[in-house]
C-alpha positions as CSV (number, residue, x, y, z in Angstrom):
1,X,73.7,131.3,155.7
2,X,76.6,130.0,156.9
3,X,75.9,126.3,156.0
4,X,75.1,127.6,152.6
5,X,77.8,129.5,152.0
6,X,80.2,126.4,152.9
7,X,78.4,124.2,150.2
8,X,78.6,127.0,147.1
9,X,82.5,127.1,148.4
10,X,82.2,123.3,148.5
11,X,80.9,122.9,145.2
12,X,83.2,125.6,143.4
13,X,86.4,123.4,144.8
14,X,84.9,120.2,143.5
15,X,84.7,121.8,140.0
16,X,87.5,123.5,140.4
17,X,89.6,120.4,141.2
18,X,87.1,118.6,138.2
19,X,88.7,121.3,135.9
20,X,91.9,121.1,136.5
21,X,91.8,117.5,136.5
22,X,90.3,117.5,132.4
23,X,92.7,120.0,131.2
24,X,95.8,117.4,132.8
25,X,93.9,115.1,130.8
26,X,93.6,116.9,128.1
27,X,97.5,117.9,127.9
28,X,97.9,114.7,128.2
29,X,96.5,113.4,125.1
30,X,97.3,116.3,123.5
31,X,101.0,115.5,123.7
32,X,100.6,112.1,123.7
33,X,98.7,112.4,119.9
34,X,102.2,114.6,118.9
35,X,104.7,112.4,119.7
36,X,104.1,109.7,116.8
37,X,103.6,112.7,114.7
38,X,106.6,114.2,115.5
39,X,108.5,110.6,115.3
40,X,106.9,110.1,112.1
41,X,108.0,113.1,110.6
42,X,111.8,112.5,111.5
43,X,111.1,109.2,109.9
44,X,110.1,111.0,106.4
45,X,112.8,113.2,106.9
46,X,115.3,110.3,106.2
47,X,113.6,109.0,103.5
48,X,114.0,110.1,99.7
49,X,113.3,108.9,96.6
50,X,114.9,108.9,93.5
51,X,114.8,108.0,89.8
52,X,117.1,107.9,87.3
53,X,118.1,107.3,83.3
54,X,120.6,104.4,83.3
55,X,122.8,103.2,80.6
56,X,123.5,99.4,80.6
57,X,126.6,98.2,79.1
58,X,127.3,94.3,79.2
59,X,130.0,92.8,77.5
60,X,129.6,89.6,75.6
61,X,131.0,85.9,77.7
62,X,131.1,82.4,76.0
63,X,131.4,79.0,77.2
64,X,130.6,75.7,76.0
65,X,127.1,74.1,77.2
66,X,126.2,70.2,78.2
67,X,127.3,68.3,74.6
68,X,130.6,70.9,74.2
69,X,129.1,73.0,71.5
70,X,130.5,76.9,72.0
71,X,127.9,79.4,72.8
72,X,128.8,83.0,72.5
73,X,125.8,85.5,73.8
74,X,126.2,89.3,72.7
75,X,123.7,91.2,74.5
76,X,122.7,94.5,73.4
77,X,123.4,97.9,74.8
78,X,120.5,100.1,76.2
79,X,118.9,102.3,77.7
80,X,116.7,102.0,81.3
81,X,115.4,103.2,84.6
82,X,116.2,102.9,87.7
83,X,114.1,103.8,91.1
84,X,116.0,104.1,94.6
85,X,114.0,104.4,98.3
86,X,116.5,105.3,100.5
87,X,116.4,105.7,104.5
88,X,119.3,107.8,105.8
89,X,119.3,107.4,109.5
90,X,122.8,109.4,109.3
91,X,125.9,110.0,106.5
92,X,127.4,106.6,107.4
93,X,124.0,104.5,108.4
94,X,121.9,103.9,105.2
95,X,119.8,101.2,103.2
96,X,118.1,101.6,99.8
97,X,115.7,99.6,97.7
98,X,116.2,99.6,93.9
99,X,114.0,98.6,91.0
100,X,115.1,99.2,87.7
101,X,113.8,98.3,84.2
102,X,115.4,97.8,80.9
103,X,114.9,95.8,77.3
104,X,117.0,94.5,75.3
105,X,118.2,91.5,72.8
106,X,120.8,88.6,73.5
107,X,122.1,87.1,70.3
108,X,123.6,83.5,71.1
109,X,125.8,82.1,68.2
110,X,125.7,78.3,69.3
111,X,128.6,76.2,67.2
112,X,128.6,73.0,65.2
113,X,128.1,69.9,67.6
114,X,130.3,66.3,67.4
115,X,127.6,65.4,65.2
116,X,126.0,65.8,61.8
117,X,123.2,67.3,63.2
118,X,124.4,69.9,65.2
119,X,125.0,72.6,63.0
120,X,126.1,76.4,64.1
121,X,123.1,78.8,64.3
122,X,122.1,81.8,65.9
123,X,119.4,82.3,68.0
124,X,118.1,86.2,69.0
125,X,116.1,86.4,72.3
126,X,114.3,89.6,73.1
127,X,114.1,90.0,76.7
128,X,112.4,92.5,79.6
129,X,115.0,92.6,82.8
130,X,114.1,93.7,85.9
131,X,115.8,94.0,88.8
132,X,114.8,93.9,92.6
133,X,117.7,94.8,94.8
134,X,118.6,96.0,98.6
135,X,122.1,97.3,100.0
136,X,123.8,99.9,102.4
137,X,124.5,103.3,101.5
138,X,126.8,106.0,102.9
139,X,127.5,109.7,102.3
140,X,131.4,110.2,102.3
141,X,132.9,114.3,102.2
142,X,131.4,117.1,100.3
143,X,133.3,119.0,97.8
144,X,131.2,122.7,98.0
145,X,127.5,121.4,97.0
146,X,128.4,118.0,95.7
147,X,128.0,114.9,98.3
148,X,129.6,112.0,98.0
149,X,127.8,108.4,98.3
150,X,128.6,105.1,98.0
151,X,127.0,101.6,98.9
152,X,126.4,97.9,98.1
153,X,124.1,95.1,97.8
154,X,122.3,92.2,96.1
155,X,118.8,91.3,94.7
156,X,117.4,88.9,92.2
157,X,117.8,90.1,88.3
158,X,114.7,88.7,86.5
159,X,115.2,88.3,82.4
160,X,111.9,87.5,80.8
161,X,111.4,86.9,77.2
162,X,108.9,89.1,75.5
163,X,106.0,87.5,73.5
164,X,106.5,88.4,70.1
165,X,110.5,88.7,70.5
166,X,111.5,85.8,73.0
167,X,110.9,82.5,70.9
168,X,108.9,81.5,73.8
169,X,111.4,80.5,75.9
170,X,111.4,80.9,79.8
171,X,112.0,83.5,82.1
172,X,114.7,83.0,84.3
173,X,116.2,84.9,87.7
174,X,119.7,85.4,88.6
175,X,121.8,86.4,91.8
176,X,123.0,90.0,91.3
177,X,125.5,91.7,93.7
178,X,126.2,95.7,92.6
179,X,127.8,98.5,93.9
180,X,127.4,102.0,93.2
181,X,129.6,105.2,93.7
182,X,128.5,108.6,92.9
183,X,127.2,112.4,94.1
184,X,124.6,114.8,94.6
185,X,123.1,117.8,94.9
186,X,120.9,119.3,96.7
187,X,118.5,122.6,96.9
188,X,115.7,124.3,99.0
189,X,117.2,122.7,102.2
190,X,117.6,119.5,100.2
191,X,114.2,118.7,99.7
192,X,115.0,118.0,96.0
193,X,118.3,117.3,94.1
194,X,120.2,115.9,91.0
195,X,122.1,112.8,91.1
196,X,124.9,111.1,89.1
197,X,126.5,107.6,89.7
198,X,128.3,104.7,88.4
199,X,127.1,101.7,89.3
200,X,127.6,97.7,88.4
201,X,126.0,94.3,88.6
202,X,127.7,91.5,89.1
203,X,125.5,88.5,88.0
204,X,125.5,84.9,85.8
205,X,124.3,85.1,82.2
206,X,120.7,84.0,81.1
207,X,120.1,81.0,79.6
208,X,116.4,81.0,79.9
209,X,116.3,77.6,81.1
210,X,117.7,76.1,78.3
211,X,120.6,73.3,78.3
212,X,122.1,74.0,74.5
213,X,122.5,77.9,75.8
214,X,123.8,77.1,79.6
215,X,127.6,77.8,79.9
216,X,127.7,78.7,83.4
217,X,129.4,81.7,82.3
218,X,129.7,85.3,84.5
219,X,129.1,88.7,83.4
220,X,129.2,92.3,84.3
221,X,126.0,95.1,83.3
222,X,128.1,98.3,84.1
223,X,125.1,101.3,84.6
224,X,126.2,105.1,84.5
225,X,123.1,107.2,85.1
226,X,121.8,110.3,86.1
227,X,118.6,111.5,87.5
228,X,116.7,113.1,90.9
229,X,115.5,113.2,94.0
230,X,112.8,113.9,96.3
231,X,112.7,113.8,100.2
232,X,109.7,113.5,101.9
């Protein structure tokens, strides 16, 4: 009886310690499988995304290209959009990713060359611009609701001529450098918001690859826009 009863103990203790052992286990997964949740989430958290209506305003520049002939380009004023990622680790430690879209004409006015041949004309190129970008961002004070931000950056600006309004000539990519200044507002524990900004684009003018319309000349896209937000 004894004997027997010393096993039944023997075997409840093995179990018992068998038990215990699976639900450490099991703990132990269990908060193992949370903590990239929880890191995830605080990674969302940080992360918003916005889209806005943008004005682009460029003035016109003018030059001379490779046989001295003056080339003034007027490009049109429009309308676009513009889409910001941003990761805001905290109000001084950001980075955003822009893409914005727009379409509009460039009107070159080419002048009479040194020779006979080269007489003034004007040339209209209808073009699509895109514009891939990356930069740092920073919240500054709040005034009540409103937040402050401003940040900078660069990207490639890619002007490609459309096909029934681009004479078939050539896409072609320039260096752009921006900055932006602005604030926003946000609601339901900032989950959402509004958004207004001034924002620029320092970048050469396009020539499309073409010699007669290269002047090497600088210009300036000035963007004011407005728009929302959503954070993840």
């Amino acid at each position: 009886m004894m004997n027997e009863s010393r096993r039944i103990s023997s075997r409840i203790a093995s179990r018992s310690t068998l038990f215990g052992a699976l639900v450490s286990i099991a703990l132990c997964a269990s908060a193992a499988a949370q903590t990239p949740a929880t890191g995830l989430q605080r990674h969302l958290d940080r992360i918003d995304l916005g889209i806005s209506g943008v004005g682009q305003l460029t003035p016109s520049s003018s030059g001379f290209n490779y046989i001295k002939q003056s080339v003034s380009q007027v490009p049109s004023n429009t309308l676009g959009t513009l889409i910001e990622i941003r990761y805001v680790k905290s109000p001084l430690v950001g980075i955003e990713f822009n893409y914005s879209y727009a379409r509009y004409n460039e009107t070159f006015s080419v002048g009479a060359g040194s020779l006979p041949a080269q007489q003034p004309y004007t040339l209209g190129v209808q073009s699509k611009v895109n514009e891939y970008s990356m930069g740092y961002i920073a919240h500054g004070p709040s005034f009540g609701d409103l937040k402050t931000f401003a940040g900078a950056g660069l990207g490639a600006v890619e002007f490609k001529p459309t096909a029934g309004g681009g004479q078939g000539l050539q896409p072609v990519v320039r260096t752009g450098v921006y900055y932006t200044v602005g604030v926003e507002q946000g609601f339901h524990e900032d989950r959402y918001g509004i958004r207004a900004y001034f924002r620029q684009v320092f970048l050469g003018a396009p020539d499309f690859n073409q010699n007669y319309l290269a002047t090497g000349a600088r210009t300036i896209t000035t963007e004011p826009g407005v728009g929302f937000y959503l954070r993840f």
